[in-house]
C-alpha positions as CSV (number, residue, x, y, z in Angstrom):
1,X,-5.1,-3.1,-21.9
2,X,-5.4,-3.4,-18.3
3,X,-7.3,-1.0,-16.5
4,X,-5.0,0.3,-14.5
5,X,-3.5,1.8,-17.2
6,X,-5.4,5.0,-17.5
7,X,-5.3,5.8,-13.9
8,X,-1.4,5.3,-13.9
9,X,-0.7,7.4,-16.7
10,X,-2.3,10.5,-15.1
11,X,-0.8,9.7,-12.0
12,X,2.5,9.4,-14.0
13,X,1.7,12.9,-15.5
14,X,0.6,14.9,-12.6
15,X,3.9,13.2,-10.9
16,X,6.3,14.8,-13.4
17,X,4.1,18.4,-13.0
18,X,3.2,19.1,-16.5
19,X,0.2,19.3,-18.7
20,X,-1.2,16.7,-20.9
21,X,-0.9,19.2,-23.7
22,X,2.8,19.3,-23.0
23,X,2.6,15.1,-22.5
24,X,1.3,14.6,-25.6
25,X,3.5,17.1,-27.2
26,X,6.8,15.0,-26.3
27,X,5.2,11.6,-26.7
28,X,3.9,12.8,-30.5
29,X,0.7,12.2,-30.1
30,X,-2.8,14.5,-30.2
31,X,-3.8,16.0,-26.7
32,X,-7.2,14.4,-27.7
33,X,-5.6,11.2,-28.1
34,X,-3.7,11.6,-24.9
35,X,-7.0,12.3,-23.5
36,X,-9.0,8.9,-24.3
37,X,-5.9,7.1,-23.2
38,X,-6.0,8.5,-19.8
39,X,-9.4,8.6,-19.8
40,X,-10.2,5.2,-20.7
41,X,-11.9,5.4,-23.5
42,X,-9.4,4.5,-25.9
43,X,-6.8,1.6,-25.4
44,X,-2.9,2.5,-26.8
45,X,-0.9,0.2,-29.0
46,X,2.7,-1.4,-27.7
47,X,4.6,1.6,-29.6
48,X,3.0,4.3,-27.3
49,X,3.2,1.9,-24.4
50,X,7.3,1.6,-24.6
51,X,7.4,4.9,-25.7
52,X,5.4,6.4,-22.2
53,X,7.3,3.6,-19.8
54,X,10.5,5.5,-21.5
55,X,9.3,8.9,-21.0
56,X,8.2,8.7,-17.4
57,X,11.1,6.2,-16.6
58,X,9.1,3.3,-15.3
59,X,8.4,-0.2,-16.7
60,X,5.9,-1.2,-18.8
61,X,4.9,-4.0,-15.8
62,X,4.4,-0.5,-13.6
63,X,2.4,1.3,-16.5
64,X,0.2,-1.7,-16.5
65,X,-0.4,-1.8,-13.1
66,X,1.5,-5.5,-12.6
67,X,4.0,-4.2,-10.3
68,X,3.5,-1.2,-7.4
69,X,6.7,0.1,-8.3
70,X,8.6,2.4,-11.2
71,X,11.2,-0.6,-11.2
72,X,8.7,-3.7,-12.0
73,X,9.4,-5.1,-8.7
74,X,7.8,-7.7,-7.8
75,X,8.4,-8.5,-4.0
76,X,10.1,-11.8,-2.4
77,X,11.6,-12.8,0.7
78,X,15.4,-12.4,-0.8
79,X,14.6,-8.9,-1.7
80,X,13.5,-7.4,1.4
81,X,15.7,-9.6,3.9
82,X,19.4,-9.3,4.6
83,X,22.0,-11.8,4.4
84,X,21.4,-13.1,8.1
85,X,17.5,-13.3,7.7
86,X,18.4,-15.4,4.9
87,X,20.7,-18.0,6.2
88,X,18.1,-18.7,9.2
89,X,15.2,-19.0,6.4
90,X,16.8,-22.2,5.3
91,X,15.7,-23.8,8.5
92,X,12.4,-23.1,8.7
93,X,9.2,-25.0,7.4
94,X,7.1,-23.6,4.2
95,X,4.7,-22.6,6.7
96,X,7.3,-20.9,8.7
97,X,9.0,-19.4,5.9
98,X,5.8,-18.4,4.8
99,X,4.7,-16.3,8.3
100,X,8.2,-14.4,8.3
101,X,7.3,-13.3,4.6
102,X,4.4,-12.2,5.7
103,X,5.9,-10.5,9.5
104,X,8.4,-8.6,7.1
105,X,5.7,-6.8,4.8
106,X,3.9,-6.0,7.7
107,X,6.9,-4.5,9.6
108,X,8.2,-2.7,6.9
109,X,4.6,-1.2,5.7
110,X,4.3,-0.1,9.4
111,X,7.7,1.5,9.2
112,X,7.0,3.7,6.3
113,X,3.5,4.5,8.1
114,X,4.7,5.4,11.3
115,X,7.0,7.8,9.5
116,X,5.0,9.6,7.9
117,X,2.3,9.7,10.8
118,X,5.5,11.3,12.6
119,X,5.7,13.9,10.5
120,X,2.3,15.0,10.7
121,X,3.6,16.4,14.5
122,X,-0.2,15.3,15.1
123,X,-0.6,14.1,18.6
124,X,-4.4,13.0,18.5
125,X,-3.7,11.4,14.8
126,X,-1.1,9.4,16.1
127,X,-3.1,8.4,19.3
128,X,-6.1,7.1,16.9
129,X,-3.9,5.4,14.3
130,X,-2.0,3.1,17.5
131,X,-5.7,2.6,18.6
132,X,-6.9,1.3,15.0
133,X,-3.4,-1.0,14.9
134,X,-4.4,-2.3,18.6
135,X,-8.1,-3.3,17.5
136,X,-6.2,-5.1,14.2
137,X,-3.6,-6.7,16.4
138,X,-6.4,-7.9,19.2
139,X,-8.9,-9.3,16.7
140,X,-6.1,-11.5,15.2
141,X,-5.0,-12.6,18.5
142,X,-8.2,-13.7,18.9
143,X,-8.8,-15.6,15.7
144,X,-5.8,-17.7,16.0
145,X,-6.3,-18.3,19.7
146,X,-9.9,-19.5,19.0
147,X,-8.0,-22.4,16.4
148,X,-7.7,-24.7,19.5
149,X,-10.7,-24.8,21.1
150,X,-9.2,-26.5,24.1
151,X,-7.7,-22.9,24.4
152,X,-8.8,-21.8,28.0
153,X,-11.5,-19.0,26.9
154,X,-11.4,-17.1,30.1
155,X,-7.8,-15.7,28.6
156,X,-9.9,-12.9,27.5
157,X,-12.7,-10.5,29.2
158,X,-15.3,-9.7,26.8
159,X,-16.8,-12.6,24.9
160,X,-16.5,-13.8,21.7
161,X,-19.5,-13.7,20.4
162,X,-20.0,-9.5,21.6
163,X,-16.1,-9.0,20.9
164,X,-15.9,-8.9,16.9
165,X,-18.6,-6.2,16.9
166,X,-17.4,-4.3,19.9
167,X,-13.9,-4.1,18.4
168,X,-15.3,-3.5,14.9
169,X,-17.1,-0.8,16.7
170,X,-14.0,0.6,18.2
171,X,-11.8,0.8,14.7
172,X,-14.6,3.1,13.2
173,X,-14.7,5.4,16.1
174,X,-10.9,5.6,16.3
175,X,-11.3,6.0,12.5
176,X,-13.5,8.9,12.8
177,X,-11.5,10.8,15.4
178,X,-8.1,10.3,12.7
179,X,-10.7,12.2,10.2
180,X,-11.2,14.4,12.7
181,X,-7.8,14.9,13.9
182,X,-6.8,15.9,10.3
183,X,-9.2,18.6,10.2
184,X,-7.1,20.5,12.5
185,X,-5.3,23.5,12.0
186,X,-1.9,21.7,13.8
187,X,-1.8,18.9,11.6
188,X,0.6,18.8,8.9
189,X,-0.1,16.4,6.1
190,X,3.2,14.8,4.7
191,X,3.8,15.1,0.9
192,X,3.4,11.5,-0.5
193,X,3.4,10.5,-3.7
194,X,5.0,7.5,-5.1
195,X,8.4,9.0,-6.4
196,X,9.0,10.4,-2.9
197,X,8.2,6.8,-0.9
198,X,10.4,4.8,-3.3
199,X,13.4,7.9,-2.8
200,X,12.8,7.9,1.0
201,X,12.2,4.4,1.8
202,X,13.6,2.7,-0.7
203,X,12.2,-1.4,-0.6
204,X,10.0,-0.7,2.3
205,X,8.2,1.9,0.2
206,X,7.6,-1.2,-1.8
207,X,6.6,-3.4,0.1
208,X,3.9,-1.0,1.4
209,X,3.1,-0.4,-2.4
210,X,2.8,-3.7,-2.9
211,X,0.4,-4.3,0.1
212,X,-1.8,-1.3,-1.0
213,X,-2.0,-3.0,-4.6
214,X,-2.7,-6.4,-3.1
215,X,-5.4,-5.0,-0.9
216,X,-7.0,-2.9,-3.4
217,X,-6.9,-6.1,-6.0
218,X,-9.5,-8.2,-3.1
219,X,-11.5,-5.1,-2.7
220,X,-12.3,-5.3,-5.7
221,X,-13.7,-9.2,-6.1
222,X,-16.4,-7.9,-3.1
């Protein structure tokens, strides 16, 4: 069994707002059973696999951690791009096909983000988040620009050798101030949880789902 599994089935659990004595209960098994399952400590057979994908309403690709989504999604270029989008994809290179992939997870991530920064009515929040973006968006800039080296270098101010660490320096300042900004007694934190992106946003909730899973995945091979 994956190990995603445990952390999922809580997840799945707290999501639906009951107890695990009630859980186990309707998915005829022992609370202490239920337990090592979420727990990690035991590993379930298929039966109680299908049987908790049914329960919760999700697949069994979700339950196992495979997809980001309740549905088993798995994300593509004809799923999050309309008709139009589409028709000009047939023209482009691999390559080129392959960068507007990637410009559409990022545009639809940020859309879900920026929404629910919005809602936090948090002025200071919102300020810090478009300066951690900038720093992101200026340190790639500068990585592809620094591809050709007949590139004319005086394009930018600070140097490149002082420039990763100074912006490096600036993302965990701005970082800090978001932490701080959250601590105020203004802010107000959206509700998220995955039931309420995928209701709301629909296929940009998972795309940003997705993006989250993929990033957590290389975290994890550091």
């Amino acid at each position: 069994m994956l190990s995603d599994f445990p952390r999922i089935l809580t997840l799945l659990r707290k999501e639906k707002k009951i107890s695990q004595k009630k859980a186990a209960e309707d998915l005829g098994v022992q609370q202490a059973l239920l337990s090592h399952y979420e727990n990690g400590k035991r590993e379930c057979g298929l039966e109680f696999l299908l049987k908790a994908a049914e329960y919760y309403n999700v697949t069994t690709d979700y339950l196992l951690g495979k997809s980001p989504v309740s549905n088993g999604a798995v994300i593509s270029n004809e799923n999050i791009s309309d008709a139009e989008e589409l028709q000009k994809a047939r023209n482009l290179s691999p390559e080129e096909l392959s960068a507007a992939f990637a410009k559409k997870l990022v545009n639809n991530s940020v859309d879900v983000i920026y929404s629910l920064l919005a809602k936090t009515k948090n002025g200071m929040l919102m300020d810090k988040v478009q300066d951690i973006f900038s720093c992101a968006v200026y340190r790639t800039f500068r990585l592809i620009y620094k591809t050709n080296p007949s590139n004319d270098k005086n394009l930018f101010k600070i140097p490149e050798e002082t420039a990763d660490q100074l912006t490096t320096a600036a993302e965990n300042v701005s970082i800090a101030k978001a932490e701080l900004a959250l601590s105020g007694a203004a802010v107000r934190p959206p509700s998220i949880s995955r039931p309420e992106l995928e209701k709301e946003y629909g296929k940009s909730a998972s795309v940003l789902l997705n993006m989250v899973m993929n990033c957590e995945k290389k975290l994890e091979k550091l």
